[in-house]
C-alpha positions as CSV (number, residue, x, y, z in Angstrom):
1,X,118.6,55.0,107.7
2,X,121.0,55.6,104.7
3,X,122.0,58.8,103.9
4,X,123.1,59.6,100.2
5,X,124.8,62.5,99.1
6,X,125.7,62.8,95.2
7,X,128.3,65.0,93.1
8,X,130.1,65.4,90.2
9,X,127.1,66.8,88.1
10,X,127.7,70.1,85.8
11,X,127.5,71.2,82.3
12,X,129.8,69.3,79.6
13,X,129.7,69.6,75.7
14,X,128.6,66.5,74.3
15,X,131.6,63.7,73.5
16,X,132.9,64.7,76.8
17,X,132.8,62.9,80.2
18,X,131.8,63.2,83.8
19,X,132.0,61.1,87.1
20,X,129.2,61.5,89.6
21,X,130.1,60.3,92.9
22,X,127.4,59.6,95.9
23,X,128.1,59.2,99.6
24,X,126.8,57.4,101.7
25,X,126.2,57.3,105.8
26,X,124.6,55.8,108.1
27,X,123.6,52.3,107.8
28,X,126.5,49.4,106.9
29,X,127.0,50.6,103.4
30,X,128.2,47.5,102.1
31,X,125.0,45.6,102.5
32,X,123.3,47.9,100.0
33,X,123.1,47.4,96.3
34,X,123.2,50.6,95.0
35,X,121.4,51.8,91.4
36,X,121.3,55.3,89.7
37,X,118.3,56.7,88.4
38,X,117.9,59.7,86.3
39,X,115.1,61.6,85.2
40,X,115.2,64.4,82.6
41,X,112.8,67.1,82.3
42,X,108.9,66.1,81.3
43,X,110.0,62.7,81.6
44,X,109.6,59.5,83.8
45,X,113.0,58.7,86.4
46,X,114.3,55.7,84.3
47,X,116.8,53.1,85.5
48,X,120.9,53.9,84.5
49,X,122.8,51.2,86.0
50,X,123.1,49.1,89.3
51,X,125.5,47.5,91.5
52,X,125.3,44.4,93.5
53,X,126.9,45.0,97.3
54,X,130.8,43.5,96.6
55,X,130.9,45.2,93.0
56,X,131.0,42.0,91.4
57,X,127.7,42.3,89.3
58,X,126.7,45.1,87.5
59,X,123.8,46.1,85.2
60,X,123.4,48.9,82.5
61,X,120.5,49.9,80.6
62,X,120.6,49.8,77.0
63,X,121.1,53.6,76.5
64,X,124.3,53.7,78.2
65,X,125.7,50.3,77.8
66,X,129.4,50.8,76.8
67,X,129.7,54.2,77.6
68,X,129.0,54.2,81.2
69,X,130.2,52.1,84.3
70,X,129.5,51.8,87.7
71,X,131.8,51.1,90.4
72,X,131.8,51.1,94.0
73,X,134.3,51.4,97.2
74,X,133.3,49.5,100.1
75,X,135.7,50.9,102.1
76,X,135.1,54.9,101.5
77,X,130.9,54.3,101.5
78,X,131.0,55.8,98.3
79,X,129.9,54.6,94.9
80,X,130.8,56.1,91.5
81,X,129.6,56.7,88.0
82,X,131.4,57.7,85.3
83,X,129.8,58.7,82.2
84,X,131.6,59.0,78.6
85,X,130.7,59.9,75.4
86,X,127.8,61.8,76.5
87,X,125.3,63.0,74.5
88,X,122.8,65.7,74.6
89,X,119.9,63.3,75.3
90,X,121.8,62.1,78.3
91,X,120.6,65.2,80.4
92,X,119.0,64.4,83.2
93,X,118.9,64.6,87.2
94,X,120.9,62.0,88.2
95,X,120.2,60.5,91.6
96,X,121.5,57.6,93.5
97,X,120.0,55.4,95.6
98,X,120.1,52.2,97.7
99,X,118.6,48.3,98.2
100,X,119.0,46.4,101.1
101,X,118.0,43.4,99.0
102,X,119.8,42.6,96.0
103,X,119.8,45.4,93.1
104,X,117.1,46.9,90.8
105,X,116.3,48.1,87.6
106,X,112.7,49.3,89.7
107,X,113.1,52.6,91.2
108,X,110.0,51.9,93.6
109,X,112.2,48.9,95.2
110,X,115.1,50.8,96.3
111,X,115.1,52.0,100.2
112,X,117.1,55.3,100.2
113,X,117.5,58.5,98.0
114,X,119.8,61.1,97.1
115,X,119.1,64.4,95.9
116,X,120.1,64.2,92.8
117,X,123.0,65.9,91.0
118,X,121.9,67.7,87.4
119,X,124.0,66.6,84.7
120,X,123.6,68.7,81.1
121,X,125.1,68.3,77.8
122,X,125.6,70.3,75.2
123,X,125.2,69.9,71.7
């Protein structure tokens, strides 16, 4: 079992930034690939952005490309996303989640998820 904990989520005008953070426990962290999901109200969760388990490949979806990145520390059990130039259409649930195999764009193949953290911008 993997547990995942997010934070970071709030209220932010739009322009401005944010980093969500999720920790994990439980299982050897560093075998996961690890994605983040969100999912805004009405809508279906779409894919954000994954990482592979050392950090060394990462993968955005169009939406956020250049705006957002993914990192991760190994060490801490604790991946990170932090999120610029948002915009108002960027509100959402965010959620984090884990793959023992290698990462996803398909939120049905990840293993573990967090709660979610709710993220809102204003215009």
């Amino acid at each position: 079992q993997v547990q995942l904990v997010e934070s970071g989520g709030g209220l932010v005008q739009a322009g401005g930034s944010l980093r969500l953070s999720c920790a994990a426990s439980g299982r050897t962290f560093s075998n996961y690939a690890m994605g983040w999901f969100r999912q805004a109200p009405g809508k279906e969760r779409e894919f954000v952005t994954a990482i592979n388990w050392s950090g060394g490949i990462t993968y955005y979806a169009d939406s956020v490309k250049g705006r957002f990145t993914i990192s991760r520390d190994n060490a801490k059990n604790l991946v990170y996303l932090q999120m610029n130039s948002l915009k108002p259409e960027d509100t959402a649930v965010y959620s984090c989640a884990a793959r023992h195999m290698g990462w996803s764009t398909l939120s049905y193949e990840y293993d573990y998820w967090g709660q979610g953290t709710q993220v809102t911008v204003s215009s």
